[in-house]
C-alpha positions as CSV (number, residue, x, y, z in Angstrom):
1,X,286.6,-33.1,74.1
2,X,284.3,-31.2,76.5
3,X,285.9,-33.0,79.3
4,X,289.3,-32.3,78.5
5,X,288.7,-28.2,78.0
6,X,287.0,-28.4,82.0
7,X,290.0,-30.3,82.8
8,X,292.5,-27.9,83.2
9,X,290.1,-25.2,85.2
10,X,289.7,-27.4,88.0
11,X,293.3,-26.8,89.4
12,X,292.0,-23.3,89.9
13,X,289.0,-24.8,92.4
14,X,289.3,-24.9,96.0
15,X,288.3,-28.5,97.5
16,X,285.3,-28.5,99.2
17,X,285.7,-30.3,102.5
18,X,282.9,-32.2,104.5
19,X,281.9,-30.1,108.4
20,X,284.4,-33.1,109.8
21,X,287.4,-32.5,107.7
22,X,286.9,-28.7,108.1
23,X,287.0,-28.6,111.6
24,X,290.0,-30.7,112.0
25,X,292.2,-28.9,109.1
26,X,291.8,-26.0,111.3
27,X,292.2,-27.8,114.8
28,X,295.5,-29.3,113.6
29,X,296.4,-25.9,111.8
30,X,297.1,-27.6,108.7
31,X,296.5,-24.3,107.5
32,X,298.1,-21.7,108.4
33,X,296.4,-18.1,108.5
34,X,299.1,-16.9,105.9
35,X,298.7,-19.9,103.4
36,X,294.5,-19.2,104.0
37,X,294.8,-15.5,103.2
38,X,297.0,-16.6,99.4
39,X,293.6,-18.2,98.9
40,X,291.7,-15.3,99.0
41,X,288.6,-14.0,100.2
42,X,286.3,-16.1,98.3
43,X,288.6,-19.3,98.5
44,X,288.4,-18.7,102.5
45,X,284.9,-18.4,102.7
46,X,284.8,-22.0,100.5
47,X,286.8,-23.6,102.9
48,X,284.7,-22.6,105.6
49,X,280.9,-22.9,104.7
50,X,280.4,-26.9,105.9
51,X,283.0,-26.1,108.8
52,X,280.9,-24.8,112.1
53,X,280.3,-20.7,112.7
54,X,283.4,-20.9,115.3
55,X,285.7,-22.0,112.6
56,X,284.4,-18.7,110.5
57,X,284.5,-16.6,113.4
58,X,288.1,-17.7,115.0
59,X,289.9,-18.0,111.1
60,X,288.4,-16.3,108.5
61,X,287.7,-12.6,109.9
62,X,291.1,-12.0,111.6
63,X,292.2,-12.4,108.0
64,X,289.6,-9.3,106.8
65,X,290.1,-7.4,109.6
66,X,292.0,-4.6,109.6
67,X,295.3,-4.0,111.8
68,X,295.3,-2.3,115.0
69,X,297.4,0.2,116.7
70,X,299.9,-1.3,119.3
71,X,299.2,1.7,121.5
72,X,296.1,1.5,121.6
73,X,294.6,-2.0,120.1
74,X,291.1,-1.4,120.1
75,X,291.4,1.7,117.3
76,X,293.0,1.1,113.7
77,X,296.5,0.6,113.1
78,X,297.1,4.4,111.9
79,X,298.8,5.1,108.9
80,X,301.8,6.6,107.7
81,X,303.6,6.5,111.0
82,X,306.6,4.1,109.9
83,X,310.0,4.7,110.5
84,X,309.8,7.7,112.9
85,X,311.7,7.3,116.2
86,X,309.3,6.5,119.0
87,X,306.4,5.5,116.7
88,X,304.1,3.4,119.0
89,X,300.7,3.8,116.5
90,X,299.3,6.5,118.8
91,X,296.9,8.6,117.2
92,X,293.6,8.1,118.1
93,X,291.7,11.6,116.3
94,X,293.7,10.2,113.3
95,X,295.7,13.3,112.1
96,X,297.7,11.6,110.0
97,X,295.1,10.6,107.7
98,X,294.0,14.2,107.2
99,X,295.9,14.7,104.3
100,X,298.8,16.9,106.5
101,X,302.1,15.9,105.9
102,X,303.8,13.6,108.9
103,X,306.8,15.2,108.4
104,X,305.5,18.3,109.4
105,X,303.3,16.6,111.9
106,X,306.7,15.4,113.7
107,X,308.1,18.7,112.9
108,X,305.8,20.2,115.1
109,X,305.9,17.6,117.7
110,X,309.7,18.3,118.1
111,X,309.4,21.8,118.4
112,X,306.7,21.8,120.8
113,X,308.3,19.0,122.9
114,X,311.7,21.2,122.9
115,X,310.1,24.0,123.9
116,X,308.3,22.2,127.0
117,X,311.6,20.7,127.6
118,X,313.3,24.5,128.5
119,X,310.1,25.7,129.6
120,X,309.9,23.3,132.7
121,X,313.9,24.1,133.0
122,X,313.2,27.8,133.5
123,X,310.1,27.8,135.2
124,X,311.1,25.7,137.9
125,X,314.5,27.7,138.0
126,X,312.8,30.7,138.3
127,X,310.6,30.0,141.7
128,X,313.8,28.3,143.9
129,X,315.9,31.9,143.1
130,X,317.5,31.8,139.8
131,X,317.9,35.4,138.0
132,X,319.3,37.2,135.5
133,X,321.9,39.4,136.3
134,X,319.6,43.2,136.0
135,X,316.8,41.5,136.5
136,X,314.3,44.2,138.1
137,X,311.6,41.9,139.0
138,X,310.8,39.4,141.5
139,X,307.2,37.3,141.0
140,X,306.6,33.7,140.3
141,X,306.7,31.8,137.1
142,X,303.1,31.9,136.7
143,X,302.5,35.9,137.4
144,X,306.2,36.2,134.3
145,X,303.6,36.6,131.4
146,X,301.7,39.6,132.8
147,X,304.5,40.9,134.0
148,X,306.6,40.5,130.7
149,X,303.6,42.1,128.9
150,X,303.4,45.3,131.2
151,X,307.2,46.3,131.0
152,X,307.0,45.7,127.0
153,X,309.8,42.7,127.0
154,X,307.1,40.8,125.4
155,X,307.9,42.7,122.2
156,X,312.3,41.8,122.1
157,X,311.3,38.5,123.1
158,X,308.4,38.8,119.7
159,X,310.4,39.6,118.0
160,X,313.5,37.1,119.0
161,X,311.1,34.3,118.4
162,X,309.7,35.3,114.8
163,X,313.5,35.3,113.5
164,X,313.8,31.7,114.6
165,X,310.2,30.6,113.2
166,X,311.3,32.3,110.0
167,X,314.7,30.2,110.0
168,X,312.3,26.9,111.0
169,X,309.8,27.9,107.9
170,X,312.9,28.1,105.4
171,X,313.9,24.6,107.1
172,X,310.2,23.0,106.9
173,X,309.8,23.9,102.7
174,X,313.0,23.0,102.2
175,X,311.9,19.8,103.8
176,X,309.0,19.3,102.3
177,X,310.0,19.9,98.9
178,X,312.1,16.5,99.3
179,X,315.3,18.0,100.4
180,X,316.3,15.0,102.2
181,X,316.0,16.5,105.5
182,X,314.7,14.9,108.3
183,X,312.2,16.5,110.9
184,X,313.6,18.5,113.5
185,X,316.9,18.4,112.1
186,X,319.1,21.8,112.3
187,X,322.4,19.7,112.4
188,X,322.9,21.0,116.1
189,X,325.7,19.1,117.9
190,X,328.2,20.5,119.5
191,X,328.6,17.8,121.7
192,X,328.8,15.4,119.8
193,X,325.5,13.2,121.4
194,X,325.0,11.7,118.0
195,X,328.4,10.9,116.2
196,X,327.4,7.5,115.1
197,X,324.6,6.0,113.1
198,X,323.7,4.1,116.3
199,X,324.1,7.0,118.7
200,X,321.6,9.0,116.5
201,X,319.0,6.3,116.6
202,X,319.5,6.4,120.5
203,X,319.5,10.4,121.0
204,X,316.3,10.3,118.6
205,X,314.6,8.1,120.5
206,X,315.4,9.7,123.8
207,X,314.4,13.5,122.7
208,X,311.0,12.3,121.3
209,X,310.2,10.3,124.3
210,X,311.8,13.3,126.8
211,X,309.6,15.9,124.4
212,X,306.2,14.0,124.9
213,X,307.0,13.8,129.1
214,X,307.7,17.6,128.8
215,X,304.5,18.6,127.2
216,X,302.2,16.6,129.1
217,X,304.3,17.6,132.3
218,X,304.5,21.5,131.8
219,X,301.1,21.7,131.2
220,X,300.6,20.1,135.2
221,X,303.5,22.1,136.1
222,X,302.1,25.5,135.3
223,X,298.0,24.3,136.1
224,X,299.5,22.8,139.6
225,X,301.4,26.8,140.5
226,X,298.5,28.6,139.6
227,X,296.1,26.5,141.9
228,X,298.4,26.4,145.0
229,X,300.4,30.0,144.2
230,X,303.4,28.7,145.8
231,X,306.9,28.1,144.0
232,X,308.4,24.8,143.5
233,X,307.4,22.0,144.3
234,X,303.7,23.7,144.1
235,X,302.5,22.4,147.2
């Protein structure tokens, strides 16, 4: 009677194996690490104690261990990142785990990135000539802001840019309330760059890319004209 109530509980027992038979199921990778991890911790750790420290070492911790970033493989695989054009598991202060929302993290990643994106345009169109017509003044890129702030066209161009900030706001709550809309998105096309579901993909993955050259590269530009004080190419 007592034997036949233990009976059934020993299907749920991992087999011991003997240091020999350990070390070879794993040599011959009888075992795969997937079918090891359906065991479980526990099970894993019973098929390894008479197997030798290497087997322990090499099998059972890349099961525990946590996934790292493809970026940057000796940090944690962040998380939260999936499905965004251009995600390559780069965040290495971990801002995505602070509670913000990644949709408003890539929000503000396209905005900046568009913004470097015209600011190199201009800057560098600036020093080889390029003016408005009525322009009345003739510096460098790097002297504009002084300038700018001295005449008072600071103010208009204050002014321009907290109407489109508001319009972005609206567009960010709206977005963040579950609207459905994705980051960035303003449904601004007129050429028609994205008039596919394939094209989209493709034009998304080239602006986030072009956005993260553009800020890395204005902030050179503009540190590069101010040590030389010469126009382009800031030499």
């Amino acid at each position: 009677m007592g034997l036949a109530m233990l009976a059934p509980s020993s299907a749920f027992v991992v087999p011991r194996q003997s240091r020999a038979a350990t070390t070879q199921l794993f040599a011959d990778k009888a075992l795969t690490k997937k079918q090891l991890a359906a065991y479980g911790e526990p099970a894993v750790r019973s098929l390894t104690e008479s197997g030798p420290a290497a087997v322990v070492a090499e099998v059972a911790k890349p099961l525990l261990k946590k996934a790292k970033s493809l970026s940057m493989p000796f940090l944690p695989k962040p998380e939260g990142l999936e499905g965004y054009p251009g995600n390559v598991e780069f965040d290495p202060m971990g801002i995505s785990s602070w509670g913000i929302p990644v949709d408003y993290l890539r929000e503000a990643e396209l905005k900046h990135g568009r913004v470097c994106m015209l600011a190199i345009t201009g800057f560098i169109a600036t020093d080889i000539g390029f003016r408005l017509p009525g322009e009345q003044y003739d510096v460098p890129s790097y002297l504009a802001h002084d300038v700018a702030v001295k005449s008072g066209a600071m103010t208009f161009m204050f002014i321009a840019i907290s109407l489109i900030e508001t319009v972005s706001f609206l567009a960010i709550q709206e977005m963040l309330a579950g609207s459905g809309r994705t980051p960035g998105d303003f449904n601004l096309d007129p050429l028609q760059l994205a008039s596919s579901p394939e094209k989209l993909e493709t034009m998304l993955l080239k602006e986030i890319t072009h956005a993260r050259l553009a800020m890395l590269a204005f902030g050179g530009l503009v540190t590069q004209a101010v040590l030389t004080e010469k126009g382009f190419p800031y030499m």
